[in-house]
PDB file with SEQRES, HELIX, SHEET and CRYST1 records, atoms N, CA, C and O in Angstrom:
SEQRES   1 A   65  UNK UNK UNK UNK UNK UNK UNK UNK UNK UNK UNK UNK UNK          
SEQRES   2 A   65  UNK UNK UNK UNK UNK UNK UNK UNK UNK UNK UNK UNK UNK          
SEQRES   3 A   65  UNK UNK UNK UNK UNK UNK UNK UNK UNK UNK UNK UNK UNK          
SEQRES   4 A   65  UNK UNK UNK UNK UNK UNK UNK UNK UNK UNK UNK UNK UNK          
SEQRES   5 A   65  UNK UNK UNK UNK UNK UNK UNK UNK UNK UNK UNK UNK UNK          
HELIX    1 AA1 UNK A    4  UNK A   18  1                                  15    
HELIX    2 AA2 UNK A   20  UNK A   23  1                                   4    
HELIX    3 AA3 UNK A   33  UNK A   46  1                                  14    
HELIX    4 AA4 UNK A   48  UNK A   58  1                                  11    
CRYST1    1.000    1.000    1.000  90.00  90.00  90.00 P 1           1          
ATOM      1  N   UNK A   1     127.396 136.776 -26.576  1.00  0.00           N  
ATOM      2  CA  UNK A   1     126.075 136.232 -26.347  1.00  0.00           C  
ATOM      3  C   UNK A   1     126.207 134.997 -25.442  1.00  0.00           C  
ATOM      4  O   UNK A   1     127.060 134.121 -25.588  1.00  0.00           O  
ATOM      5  N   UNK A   2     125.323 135.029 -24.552  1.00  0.00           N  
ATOM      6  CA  UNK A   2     125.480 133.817 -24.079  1.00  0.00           C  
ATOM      7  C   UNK A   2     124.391 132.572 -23.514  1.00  0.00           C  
ATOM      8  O   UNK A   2     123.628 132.433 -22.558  1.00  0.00           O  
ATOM      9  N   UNK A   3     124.826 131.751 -24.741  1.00  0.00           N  
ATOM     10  CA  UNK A   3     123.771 130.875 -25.319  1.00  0.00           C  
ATOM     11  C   UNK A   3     123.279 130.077 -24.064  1.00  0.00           C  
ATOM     12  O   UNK A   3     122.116 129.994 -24.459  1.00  0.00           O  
ATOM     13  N   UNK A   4     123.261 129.575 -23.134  1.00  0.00           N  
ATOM     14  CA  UNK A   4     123.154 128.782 -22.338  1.00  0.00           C  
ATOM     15  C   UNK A   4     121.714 129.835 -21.441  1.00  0.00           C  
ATOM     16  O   UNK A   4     120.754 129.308 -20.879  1.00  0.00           O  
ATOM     17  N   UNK A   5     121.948 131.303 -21.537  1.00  0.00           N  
ATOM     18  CA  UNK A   5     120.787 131.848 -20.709  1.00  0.00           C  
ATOM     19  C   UNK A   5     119.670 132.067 -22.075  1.00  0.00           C  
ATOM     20  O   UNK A   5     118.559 132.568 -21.904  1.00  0.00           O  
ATOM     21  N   UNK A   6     120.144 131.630 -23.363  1.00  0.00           N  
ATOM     22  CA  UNK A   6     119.176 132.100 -24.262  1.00  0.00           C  
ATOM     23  C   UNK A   6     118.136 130.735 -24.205  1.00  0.00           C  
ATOM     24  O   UNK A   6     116.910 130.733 -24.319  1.00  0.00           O  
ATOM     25  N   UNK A   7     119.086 129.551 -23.984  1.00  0.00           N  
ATOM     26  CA  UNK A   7     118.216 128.458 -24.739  1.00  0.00           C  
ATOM     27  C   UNK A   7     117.301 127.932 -23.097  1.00  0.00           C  
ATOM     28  O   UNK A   7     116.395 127.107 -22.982  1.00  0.00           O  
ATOM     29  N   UNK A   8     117.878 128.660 -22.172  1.00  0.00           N  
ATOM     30  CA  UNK A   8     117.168 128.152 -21.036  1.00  0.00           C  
ATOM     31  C   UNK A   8     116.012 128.658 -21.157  1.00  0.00           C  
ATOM     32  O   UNK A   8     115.088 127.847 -21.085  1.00  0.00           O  
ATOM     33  N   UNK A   9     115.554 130.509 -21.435  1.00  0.00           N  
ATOM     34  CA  UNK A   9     114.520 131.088 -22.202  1.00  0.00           C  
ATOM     35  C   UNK A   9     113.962 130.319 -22.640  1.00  0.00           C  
ATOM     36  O   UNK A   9     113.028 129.799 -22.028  1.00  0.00           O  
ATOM     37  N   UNK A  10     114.344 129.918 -23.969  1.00  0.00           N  
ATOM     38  CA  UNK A  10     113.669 129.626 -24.959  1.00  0.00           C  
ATOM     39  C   UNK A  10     112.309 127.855 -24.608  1.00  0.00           C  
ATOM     40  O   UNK A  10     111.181 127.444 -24.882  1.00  0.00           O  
ATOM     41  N   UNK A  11     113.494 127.505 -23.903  1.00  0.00           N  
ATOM     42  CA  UNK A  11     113.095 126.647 -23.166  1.00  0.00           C  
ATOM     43  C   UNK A  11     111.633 126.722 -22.045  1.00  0.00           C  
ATOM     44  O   UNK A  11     110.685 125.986 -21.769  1.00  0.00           O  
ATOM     45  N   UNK A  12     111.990 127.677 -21.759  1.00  0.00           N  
ATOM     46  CA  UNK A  12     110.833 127.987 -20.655  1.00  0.00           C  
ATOM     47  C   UNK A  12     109.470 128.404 -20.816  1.00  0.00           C  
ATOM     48  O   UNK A  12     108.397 128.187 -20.253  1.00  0.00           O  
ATOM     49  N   UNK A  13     110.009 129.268 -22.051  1.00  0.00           N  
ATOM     50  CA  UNK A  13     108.763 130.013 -22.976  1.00  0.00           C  
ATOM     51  C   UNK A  13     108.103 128.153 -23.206  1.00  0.00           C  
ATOM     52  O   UNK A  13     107.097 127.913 -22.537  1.00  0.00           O  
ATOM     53  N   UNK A  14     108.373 127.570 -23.639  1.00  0.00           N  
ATOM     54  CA  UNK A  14     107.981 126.137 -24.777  1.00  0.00           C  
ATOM     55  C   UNK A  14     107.067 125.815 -23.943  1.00  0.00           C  
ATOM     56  O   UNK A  14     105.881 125.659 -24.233  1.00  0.00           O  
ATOM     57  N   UNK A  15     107.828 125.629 -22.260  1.00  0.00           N  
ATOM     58  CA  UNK A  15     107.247 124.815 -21.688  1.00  0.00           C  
ATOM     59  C   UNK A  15     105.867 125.845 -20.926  1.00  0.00           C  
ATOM     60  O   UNK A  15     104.830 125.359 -20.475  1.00  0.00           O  
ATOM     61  N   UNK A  16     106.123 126.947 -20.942  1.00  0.00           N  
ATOM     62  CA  UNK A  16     104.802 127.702 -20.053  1.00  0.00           C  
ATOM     63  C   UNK A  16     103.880 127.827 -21.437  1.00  0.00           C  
ATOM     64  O   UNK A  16     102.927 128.605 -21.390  1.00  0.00           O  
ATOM     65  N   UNK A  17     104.140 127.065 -22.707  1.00  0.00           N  
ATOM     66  CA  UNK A  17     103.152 126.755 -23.593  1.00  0.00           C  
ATOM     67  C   UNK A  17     102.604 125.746 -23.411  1.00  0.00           C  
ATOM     68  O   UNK A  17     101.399 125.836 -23.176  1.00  0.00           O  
ATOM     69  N   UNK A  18     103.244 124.329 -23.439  1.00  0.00           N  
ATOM     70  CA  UNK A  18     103.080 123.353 -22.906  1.00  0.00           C  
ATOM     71  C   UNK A  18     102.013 123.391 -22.014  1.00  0.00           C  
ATOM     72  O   UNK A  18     100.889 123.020 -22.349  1.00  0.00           O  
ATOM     73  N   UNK A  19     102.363 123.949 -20.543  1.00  0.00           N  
ATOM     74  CA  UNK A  19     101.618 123.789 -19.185  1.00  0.00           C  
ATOM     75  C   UNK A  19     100.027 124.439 -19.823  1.00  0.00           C  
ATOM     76  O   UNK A  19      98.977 123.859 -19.548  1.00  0.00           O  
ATOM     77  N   UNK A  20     100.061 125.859 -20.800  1.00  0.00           N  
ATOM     78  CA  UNK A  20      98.953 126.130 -21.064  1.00  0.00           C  
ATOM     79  C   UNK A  20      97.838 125.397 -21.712  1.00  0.00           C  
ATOM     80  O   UNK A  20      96.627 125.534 -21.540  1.00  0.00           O  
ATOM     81  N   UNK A  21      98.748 124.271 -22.800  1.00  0.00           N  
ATOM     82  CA  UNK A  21      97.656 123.384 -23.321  1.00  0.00           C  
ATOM     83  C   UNK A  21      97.170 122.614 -23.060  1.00  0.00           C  
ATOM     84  O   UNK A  21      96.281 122.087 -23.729  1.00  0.00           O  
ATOM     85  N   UNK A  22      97.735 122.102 -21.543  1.00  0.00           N  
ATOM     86  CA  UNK A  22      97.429 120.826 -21.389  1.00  0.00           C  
ATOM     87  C   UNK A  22      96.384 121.131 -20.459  1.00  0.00           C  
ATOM     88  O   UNK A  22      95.261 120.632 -20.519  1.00  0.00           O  
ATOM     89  N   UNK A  23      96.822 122.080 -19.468  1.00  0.00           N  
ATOM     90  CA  UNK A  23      95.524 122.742 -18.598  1.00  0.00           C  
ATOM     91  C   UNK A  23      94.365 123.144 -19.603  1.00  0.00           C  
ATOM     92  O   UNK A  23      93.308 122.918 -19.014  1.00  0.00           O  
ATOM     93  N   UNK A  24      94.132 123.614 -20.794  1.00  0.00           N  
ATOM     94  CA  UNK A  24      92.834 123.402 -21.756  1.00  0.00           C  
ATOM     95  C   UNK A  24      92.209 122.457 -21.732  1.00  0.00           C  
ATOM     96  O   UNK A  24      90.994 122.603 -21.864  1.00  0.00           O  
ATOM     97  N   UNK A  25      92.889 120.760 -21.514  1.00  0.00           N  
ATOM     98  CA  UNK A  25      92.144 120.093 -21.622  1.00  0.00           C  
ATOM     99  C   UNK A  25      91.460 119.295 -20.213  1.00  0.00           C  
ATOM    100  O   UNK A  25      90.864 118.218 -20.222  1.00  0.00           O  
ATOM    101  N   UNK A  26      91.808 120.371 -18.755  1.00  0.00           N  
ATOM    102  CA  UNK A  26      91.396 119.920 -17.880  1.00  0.00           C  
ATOM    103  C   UNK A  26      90.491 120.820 -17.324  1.00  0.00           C  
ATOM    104  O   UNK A  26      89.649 120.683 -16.437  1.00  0.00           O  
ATOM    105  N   UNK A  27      90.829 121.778 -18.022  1.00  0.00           N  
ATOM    106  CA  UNK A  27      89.505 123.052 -18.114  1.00  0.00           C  
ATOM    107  C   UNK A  27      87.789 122.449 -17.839  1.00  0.00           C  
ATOM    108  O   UNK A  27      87.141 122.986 -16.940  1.00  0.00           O  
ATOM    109  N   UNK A  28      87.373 121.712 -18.386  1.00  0.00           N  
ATOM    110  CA  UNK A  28      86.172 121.697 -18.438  1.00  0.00           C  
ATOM    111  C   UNK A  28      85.984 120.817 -17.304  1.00  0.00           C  
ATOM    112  O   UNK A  28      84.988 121.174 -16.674  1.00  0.00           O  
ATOM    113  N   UNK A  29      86.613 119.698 -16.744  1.00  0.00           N  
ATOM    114  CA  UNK A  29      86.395 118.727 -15.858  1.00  0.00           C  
ATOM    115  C   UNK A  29      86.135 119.921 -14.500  1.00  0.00           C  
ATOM    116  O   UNK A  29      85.271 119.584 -13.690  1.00  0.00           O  
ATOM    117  N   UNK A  30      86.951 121.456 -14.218  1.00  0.00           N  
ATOM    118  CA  UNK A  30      86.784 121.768 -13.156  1.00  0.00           C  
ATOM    119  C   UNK A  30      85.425 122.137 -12.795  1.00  0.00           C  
ATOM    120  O   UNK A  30      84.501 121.893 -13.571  1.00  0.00           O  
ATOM    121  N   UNK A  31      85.177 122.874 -11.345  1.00  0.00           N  
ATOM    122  CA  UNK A  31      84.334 123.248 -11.249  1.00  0.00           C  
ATOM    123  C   UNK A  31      83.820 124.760 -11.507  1.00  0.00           C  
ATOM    124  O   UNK A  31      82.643 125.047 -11.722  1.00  0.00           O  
ATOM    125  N   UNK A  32      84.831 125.628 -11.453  1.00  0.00           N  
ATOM    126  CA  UNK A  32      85.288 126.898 -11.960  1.00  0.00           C  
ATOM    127  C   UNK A  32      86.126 126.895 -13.379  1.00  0.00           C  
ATOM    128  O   UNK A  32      87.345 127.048 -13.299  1.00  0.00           O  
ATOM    129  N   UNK A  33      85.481 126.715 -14.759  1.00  0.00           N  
ATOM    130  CA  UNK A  33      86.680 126.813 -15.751  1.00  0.00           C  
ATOM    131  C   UNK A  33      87.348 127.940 -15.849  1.00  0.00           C  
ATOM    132  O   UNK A  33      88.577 127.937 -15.918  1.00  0.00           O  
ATOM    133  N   UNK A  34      86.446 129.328 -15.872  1.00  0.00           N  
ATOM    134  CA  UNK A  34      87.006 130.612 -16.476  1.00  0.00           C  
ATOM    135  C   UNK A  34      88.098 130.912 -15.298  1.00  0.00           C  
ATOM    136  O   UNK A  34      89.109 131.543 -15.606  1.00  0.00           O  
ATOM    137  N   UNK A  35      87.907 130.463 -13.929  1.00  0.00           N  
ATOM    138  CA  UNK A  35      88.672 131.279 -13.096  1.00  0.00           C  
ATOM    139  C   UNK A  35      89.794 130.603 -13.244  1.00  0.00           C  
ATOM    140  O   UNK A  35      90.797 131.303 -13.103  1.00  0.00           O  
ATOM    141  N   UNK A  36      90.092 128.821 -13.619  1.00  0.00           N  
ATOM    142  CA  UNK A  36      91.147 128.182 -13.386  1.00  0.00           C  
ATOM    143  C   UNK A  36      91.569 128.591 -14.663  1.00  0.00           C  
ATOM    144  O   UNK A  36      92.702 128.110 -14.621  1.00  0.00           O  
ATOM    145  N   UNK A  37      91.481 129.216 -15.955  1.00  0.00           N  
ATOM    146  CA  UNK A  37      91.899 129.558 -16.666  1.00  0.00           C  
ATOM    147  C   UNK A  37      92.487 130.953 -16.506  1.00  0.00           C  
ATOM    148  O   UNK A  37      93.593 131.224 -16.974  1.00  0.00           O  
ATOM    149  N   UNK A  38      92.022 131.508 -16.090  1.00  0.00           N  
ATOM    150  CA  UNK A  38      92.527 132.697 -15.969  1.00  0.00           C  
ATOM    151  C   UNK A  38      93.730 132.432 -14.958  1.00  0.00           C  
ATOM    152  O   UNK A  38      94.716 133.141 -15.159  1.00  0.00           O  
ATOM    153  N   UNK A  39      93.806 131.530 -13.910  1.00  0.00           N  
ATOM    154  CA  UNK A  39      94.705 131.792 -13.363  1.00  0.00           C  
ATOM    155  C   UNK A  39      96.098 131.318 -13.889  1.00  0.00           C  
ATOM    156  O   UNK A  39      97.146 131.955 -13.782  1.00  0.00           O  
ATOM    157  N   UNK A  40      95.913 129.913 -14.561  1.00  0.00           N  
ATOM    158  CA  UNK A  40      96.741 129.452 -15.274  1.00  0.00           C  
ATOM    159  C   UNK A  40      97.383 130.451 -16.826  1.00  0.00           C  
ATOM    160  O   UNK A  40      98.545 130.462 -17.232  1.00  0.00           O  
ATOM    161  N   UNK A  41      96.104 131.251 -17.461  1.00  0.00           N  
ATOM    162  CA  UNK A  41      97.343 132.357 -18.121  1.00  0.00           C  
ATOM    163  C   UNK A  41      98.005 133.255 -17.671  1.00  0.00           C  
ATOM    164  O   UNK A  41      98.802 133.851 -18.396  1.00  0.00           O  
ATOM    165  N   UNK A  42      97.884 133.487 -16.720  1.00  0.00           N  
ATOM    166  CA  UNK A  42      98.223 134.517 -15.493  1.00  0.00           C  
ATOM    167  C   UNK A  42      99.914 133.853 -15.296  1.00  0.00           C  
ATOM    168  O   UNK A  42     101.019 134.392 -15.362  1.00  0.00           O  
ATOM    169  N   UNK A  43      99.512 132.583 -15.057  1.00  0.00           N  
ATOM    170  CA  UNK A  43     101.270 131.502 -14.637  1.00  0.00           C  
ATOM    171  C   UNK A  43     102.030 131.802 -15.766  1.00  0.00           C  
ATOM    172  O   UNK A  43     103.126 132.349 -15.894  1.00  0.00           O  
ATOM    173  N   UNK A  44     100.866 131.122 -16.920  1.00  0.00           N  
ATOM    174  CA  UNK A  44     101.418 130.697 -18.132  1.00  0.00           C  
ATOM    175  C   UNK A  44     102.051 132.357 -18.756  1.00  0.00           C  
ATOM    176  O   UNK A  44     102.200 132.364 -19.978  1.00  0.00           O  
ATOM    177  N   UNK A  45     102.147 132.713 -18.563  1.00  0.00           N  
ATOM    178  CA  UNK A  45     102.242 134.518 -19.403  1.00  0.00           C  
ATOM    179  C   UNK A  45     103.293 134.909 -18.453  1.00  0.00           C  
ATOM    180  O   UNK A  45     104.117 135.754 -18.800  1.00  0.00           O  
ATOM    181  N   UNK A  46     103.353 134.223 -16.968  1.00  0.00           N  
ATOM    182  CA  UNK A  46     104.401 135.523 -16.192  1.00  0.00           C  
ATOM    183  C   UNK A  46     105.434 134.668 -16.435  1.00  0.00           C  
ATOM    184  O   UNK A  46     106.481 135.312 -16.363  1.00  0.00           O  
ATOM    185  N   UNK A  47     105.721 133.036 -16.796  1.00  0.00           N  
ATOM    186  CA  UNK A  47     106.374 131.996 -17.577  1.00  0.00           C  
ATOM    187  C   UNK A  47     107.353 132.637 -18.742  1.00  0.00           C  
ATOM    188  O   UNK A  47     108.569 132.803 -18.838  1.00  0.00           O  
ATOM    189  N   UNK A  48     106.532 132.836 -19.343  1.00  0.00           N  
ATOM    190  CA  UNK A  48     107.059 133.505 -20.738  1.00  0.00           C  
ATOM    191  C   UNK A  48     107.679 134.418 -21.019  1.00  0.00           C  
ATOM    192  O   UNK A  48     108.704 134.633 -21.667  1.00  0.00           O  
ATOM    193  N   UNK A  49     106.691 135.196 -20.255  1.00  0.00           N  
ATOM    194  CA  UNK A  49     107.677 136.711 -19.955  1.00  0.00           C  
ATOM    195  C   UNK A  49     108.917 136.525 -19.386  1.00  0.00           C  
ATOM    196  O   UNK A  49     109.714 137.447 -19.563  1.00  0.00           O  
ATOM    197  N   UNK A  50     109.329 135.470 -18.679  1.00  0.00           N  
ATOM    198  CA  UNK A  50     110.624 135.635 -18.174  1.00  0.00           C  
ATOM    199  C   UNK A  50     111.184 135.008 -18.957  1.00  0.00           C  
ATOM    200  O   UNK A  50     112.307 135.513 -18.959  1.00  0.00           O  
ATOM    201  N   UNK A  51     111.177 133.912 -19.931  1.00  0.00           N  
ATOM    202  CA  UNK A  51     111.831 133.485 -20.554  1.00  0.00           C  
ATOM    203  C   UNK A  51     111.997 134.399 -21.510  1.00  0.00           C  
ATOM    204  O   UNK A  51     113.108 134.243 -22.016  1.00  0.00           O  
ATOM    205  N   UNK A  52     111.169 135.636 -22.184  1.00  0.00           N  
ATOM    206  CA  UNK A  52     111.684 136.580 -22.936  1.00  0.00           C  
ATOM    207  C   UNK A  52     112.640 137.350 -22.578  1.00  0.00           C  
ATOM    208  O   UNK A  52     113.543 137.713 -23.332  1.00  0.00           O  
ATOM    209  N   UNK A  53     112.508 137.705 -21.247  1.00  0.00           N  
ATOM    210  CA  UNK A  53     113.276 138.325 -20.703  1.00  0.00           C  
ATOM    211  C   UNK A  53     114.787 137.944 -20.678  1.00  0.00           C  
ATOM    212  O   UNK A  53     115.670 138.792 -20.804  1.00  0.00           O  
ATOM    213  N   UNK A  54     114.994 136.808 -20.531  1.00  0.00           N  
ATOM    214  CA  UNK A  54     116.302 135.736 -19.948  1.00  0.00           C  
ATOM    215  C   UNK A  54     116.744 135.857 -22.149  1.00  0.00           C  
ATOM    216  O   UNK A  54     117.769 136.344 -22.627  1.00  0.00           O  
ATOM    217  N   UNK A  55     115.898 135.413 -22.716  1.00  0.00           N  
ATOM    218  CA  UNK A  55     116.419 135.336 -23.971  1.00  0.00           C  
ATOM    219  C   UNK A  55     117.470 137.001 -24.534  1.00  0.00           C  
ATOM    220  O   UNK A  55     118.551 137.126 -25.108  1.00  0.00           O  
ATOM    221  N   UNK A  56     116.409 138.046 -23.977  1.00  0.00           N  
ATOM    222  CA  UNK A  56     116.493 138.941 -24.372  1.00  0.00           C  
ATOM    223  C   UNK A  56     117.757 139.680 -23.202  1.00  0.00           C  
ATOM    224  O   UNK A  56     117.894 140.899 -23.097  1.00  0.00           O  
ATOM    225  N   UNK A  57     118.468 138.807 -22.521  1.00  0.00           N  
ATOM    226  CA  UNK A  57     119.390 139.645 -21.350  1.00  0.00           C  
ATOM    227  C   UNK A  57     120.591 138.508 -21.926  1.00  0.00           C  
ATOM    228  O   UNK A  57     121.805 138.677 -21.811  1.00  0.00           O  
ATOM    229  N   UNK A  58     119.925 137.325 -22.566  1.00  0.00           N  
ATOM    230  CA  UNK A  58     121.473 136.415 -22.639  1.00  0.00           C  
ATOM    231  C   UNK A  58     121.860 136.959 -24.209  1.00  0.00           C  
ATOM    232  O   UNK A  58     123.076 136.981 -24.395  1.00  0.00           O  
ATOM    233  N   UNK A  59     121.167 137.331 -25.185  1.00  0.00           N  
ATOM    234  CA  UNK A  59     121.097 137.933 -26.406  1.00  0.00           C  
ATOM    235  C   UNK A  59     122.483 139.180 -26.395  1.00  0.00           C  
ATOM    236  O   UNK A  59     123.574 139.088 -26.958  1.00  0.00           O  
ATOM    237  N   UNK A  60     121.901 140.393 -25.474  1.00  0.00           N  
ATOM    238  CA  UNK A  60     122.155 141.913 -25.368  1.00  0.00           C  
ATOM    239  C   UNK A  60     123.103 141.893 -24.775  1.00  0.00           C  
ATOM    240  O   UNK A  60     123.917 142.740 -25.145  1.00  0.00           O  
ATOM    241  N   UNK A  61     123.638 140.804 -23.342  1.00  0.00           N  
ATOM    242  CA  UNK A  61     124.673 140.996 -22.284  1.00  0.00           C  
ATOM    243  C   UNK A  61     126.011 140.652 -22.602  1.00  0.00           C  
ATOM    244  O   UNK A  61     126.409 139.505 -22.805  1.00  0.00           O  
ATOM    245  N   UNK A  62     126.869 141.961 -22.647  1.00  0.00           N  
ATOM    246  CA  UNK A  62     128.300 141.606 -23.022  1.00  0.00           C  
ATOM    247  C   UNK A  62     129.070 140.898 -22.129  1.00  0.00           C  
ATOM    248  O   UNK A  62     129.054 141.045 -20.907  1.00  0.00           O  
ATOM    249  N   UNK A  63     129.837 140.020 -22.846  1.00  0.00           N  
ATOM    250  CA  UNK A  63     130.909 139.354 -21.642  1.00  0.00           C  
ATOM    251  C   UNK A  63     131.667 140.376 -21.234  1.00  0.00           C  
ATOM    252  O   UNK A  63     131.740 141.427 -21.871  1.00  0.00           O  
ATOM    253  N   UNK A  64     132.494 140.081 -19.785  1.00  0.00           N  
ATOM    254  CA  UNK A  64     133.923 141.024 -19.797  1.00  0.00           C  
ATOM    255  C   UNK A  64     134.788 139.765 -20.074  1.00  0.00           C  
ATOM    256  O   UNK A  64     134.607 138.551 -20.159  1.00  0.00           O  
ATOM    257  N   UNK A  65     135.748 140.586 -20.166  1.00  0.00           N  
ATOM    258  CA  UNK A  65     137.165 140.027 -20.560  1.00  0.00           C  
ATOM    259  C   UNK A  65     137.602 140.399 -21.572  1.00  0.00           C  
ATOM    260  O   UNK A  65     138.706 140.006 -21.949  1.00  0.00           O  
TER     261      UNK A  65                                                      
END                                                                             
């Protein structure tokens, strides 16, 4: 396993949570909320997904040697 691509994941996922909440609270100041929301889960989700991904490839991936 190799922890260093898991916790970078894990890491990334946190933070494309992060970026999502904080953009909630700038949501309403815009002039478009639904669209700047949508675009930001759009970030926030393709974020995550890779950090699942990265968790789920540093998890499964055998060393050689």
């Amino acid at each position: 396993m190799n922890l260093r691509v898991v916790f970078t994941g894990a890491g990334l996922i946190v933070l494309a949570a992060a970026f999502f909440f904080y953009m909630t609270t700038m949501a309403p100041q815009s002039n478009d909320p639904e669209t700047m929301m949508r675009t930001v889960g759009m970030v926030s989700g393709g974020a995550a997904g890779l950090g699942g991904a990265m968790i789920l490839f540093g998890v499964f991936r055998r060393k050689r040697g």
